[in-house]
C-alpha positions as CSV (number, residue, x, y, z in Angstrom):
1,X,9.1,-13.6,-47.0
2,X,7.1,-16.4,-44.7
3,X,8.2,-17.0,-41.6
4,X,10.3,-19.6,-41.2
5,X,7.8,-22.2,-39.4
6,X,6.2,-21.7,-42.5
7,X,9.1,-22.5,-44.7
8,X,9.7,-25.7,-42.9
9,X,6.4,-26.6,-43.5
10,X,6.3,-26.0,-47.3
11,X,9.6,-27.4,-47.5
12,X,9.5,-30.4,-45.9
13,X,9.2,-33.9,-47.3
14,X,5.7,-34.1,-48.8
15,X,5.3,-30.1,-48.0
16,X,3.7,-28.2,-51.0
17,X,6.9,-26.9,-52.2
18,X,9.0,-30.0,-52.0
19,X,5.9,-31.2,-54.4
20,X,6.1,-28.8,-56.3
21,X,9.6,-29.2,-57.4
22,X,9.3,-32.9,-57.5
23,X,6.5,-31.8,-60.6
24,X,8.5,-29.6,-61.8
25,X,11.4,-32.0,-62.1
26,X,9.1,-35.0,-63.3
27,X,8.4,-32.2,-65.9
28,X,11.9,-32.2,-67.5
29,X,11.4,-28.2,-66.6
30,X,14.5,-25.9,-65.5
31,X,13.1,-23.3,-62.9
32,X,13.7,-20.7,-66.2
33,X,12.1,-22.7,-68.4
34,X,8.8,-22.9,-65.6
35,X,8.8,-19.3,-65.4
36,X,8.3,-18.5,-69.0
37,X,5.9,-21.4,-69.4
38,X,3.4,-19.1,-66.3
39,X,5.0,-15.6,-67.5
40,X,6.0,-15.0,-64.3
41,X,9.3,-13.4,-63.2
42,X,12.2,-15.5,-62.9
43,X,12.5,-15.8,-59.5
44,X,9.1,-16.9,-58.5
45,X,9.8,-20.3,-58.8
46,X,12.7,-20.4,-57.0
47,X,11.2,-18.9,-54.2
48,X,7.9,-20.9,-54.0
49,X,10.2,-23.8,-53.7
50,X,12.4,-22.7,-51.4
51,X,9.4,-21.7,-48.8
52,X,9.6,-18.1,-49.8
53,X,7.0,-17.4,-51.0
54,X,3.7,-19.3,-50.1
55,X,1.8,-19.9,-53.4
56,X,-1.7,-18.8,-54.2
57,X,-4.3,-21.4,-55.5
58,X,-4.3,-19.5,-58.7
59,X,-0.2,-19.7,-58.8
60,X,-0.2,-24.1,-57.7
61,X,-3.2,-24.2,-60.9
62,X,-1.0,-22.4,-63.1
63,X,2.2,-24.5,-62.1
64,X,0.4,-28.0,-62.5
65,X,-1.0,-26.6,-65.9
66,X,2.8,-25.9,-67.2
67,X,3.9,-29.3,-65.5
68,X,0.9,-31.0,-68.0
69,X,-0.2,-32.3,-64.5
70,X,-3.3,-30.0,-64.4
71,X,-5.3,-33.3,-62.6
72,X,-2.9,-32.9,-59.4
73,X,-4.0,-29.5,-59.2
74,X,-7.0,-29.7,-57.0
75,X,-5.1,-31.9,-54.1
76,X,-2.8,-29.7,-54.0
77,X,-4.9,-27.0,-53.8
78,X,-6.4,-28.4,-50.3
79,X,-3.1,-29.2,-49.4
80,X,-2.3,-25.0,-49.5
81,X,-5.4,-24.6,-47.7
82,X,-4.8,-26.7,-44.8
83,X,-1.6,-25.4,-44.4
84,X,-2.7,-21.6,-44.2
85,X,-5.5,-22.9,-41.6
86,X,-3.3,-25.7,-39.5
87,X,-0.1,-24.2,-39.0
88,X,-0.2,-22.1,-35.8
89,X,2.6,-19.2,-35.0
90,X,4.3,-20.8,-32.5
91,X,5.4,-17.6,-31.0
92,X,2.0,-16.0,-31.1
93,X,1.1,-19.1,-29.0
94,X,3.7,-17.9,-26.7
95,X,2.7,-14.8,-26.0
96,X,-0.7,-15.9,-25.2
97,X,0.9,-18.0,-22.5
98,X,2.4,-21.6,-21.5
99,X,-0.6,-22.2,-19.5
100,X,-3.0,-22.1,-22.7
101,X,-0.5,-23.9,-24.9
102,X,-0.1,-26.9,-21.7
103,X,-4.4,-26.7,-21.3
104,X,-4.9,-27.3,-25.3
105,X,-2.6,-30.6,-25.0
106,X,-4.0,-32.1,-22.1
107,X,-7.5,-31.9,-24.1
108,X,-6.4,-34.0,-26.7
109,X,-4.9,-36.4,-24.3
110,X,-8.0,-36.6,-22.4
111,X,-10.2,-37.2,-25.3
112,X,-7.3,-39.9,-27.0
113,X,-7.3,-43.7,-26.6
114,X,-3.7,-44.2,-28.2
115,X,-1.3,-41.6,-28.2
116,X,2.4,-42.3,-29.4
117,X,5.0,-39.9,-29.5
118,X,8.2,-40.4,-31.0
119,X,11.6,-37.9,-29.9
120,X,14.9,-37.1,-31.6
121,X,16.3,-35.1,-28.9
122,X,14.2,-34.7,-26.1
123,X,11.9,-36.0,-23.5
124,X,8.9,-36.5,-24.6
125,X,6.4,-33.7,-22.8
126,X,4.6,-36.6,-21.1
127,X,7.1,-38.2,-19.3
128,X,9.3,-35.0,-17.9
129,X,9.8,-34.5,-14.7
130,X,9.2,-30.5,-13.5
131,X,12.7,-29.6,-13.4
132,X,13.2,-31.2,-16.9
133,X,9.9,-29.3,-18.0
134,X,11.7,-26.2,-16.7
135,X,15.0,-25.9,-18.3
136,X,12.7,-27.0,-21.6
137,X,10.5,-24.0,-21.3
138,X,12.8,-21.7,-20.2
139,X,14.8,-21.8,-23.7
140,X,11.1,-22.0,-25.9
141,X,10.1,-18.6,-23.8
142,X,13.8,-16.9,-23.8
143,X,14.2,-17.9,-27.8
144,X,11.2,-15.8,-28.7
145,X,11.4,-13.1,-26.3
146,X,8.3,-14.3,-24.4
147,X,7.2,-13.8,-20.5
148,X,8.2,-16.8,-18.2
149,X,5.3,-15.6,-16.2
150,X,3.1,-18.4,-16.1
151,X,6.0,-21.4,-16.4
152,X,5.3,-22.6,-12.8
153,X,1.4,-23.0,-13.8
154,X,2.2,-24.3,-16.7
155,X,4.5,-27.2,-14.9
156,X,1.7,-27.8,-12.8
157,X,-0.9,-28.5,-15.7
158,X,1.6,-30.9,-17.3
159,X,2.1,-32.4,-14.1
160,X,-1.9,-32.7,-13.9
161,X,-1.8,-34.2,-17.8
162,X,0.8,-37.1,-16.5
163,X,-1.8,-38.4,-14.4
164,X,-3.6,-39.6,-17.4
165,X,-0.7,-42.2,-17.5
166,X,-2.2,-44.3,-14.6
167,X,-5.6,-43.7,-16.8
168,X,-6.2,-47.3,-18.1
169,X,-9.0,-45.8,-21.2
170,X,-5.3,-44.7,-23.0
171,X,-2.5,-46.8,-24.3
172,X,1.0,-44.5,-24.5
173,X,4.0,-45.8,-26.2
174,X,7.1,-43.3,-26.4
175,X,10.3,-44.2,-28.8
176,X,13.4,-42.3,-27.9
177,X,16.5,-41.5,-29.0
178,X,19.3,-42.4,-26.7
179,X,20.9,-39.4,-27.9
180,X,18.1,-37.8,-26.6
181,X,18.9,-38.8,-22.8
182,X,22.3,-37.6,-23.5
183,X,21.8,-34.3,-24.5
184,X,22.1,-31.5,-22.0
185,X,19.1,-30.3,-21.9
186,X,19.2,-29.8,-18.1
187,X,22.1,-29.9,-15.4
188,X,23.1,-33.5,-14.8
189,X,21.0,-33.9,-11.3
190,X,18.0,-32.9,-13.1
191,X,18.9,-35.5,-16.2
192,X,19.4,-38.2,-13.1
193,X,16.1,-37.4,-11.8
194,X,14.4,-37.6,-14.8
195,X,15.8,-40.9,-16.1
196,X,15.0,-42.4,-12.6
197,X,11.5,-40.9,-13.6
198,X,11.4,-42.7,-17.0
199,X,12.2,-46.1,-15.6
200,X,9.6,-45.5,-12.9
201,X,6.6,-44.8,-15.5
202,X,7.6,-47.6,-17.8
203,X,6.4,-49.8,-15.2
204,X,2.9,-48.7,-15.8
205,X,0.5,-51.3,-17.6
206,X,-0.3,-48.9,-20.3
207,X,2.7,-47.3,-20.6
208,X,5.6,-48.6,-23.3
209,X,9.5,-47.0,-23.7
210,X,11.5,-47.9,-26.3
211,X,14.8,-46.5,-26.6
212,X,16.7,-46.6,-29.9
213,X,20.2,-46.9,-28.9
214,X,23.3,-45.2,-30.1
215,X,25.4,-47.5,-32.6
216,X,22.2,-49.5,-33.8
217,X,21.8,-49.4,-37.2
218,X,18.3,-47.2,-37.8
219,X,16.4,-48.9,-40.9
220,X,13.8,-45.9,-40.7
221,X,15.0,-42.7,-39.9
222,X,12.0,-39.8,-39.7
223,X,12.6,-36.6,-40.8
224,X,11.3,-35.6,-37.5
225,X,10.1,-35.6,-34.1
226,X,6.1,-36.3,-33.7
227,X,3.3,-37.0,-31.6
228,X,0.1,-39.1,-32.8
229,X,-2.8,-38.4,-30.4
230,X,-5.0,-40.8,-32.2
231,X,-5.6,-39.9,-35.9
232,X,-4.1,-36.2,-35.6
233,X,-0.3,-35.8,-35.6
234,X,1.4,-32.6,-34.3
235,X,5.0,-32.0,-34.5
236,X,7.7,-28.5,-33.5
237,X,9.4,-26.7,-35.5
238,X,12.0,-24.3,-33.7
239,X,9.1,-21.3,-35.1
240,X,5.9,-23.5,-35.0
241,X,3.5,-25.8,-34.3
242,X,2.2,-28.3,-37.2
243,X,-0.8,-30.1,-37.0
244,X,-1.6,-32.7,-39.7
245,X,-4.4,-35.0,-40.8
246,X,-5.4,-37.5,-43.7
247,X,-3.4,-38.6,-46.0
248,X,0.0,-36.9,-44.3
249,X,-0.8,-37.9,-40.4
250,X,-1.5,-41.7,-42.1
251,X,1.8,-41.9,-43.7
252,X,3.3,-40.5,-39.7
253,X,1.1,-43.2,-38.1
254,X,2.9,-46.1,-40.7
255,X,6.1,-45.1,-39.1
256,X,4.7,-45.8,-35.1
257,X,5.5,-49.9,-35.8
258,X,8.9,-49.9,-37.1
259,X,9.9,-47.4,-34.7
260,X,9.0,-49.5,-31.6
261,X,10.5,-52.7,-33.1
262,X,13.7,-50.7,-33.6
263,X,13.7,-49.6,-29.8
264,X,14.8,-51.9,-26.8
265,X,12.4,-51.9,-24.0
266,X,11.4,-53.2,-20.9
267,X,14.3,-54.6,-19.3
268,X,16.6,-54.0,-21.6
269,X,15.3,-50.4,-21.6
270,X,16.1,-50.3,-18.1
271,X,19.3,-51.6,-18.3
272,X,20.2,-49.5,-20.9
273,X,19.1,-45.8,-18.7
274,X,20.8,-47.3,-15.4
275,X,24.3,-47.4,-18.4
276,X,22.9,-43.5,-18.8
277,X,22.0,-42.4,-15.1
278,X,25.8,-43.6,-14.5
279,X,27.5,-42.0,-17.4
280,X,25.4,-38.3,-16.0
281,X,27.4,-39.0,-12.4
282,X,30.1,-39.1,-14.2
283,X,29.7,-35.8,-15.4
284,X,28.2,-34.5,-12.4
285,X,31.9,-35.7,-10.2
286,X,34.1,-34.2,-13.2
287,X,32.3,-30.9,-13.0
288,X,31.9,-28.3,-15.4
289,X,34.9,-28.1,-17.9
């Protein structure tokens, strides 16, 4: 079995295997009736499209063949490939350090002249506040069983990348969640802190929160969170790191727009974290239940 950043990968909308059974299905073909059309055992298909089992080039020319799709065969060929050579073990990156990981964004950033980053439940990377970063990385590295040596270096180089913020060669716009200011993520001083820090950074030129509130009525929903430096589009899984480009990181980039016209901002987004920073004291004064 794959591991299970590489399940999520395959499985996802518009992953190979989520394609796969869409061809299948188009095919008017049971899962049995697929099998015997490749000779191959009965559960084969079942686990290419449930992610376990990543298929060979050989195995995705053999399934469009039996789906009388044999033309689609070659796209999603390359789309195998790039998966095997873009998705990163997350936990491999782990081990080789936070400081590496942190050093590998803030190229991108560097080199980028629009980057937009969408969140579902956190803070995006770029606008956290040390402490924030902290509690953030001290789950990642405790999940996977990792060293928190190197966490307080690592801090500092995102600390370092946030200066490209006052950098006026980059545009940034970040769409939240208000969920995502709500969630725990951090004791409720260091949520305070870093919502005073949000408000503070949306005042740079170049610099544009949206936050999609709680009770609004969400036209587009993504499956989930992302970051577009550019043309490339990376997002987390809790096992891995996805990069994606082309076709896939075009249809990610289509979504930037609607997002930000979902989102309040400016200040309306203010108004809107000061409601936040006060509903945090509250739970600071009632205390632990």
């Amino acid at each position: 079995m794959r591991s299970g950043q590489t399940r999520d990968w395959l499985t996802r909308p518009g992953g190979l295997a989520h394609r796969l059974k869409l061809m299948r299905e188009a095919a008017g073909l049971t899962g049995e009736q697929l099998a015997e059309a490749t000779q191959w055992d009965r559960t084969k298909v079942s686990k290419i499209e449930n992610g376990r089992t990543y298929p060979t080039a050989a195995d995705i020319r053999r399934w469009a063949a039996a789906c009388g799709q044999r033309g689609a065969a070659d796209e999603l060929v390359a789309l195998g490939e790039e998966g095997q050579a873009l998705h990163t073990q997350w936990r491999q990156r782990l081990h080789g350090g936070q400081v590496a990981i942190q050093t590998e964004w803030d190229e991108l950033v560097r080199a980028a002249t629009a980057i937009f980053n969408f969140e579902l439940a956190a803070v995006p990377g770029l606008l956290q506040t040390p402490d924030y970063a902290r509690s953030m990385m001290l789950q990642a590295v405790r999940f996977h069983g990792a060293s928190v040596d190197g966490i307080d270096a690592a801090i500092a180089a995102r600390a370092r990348r946030q200066q490209e913020l006052y950098n006026s060669d980059h545009t940034f716009q970040f769409v939240i969640f208000e969920a995502a200011l709500r969630i725990g993520a951090a004791p409720p001083p260091v949520m305070i802190g870093q919502l005073h820090s949000i408000t503070t950074l949306a005042q740079l030129p170049h610099v544009t929160v949206g936050i999609i509130p709680l009770g609004v009525p969400v036209r587009l929903f993504p499956q989930n969170s992302f970051i577009a430096v550019d043309d490339v589009v990376r997002f987390e899984t809790f096992g891995g790191l996805v990069t994606v480009t082309g076709d896939e990181a075009a249809t990610y980039l289509r979504l930037t727009a609607p997002l930000m016209d979902q989102a309040v901002t400016g200040p309306a987004a203010d108004r809107l974290i000061a409601s936040i920073m006060g509903w945090w004291r509250s739970q600071e004064t009632a205390g632990p239940r």
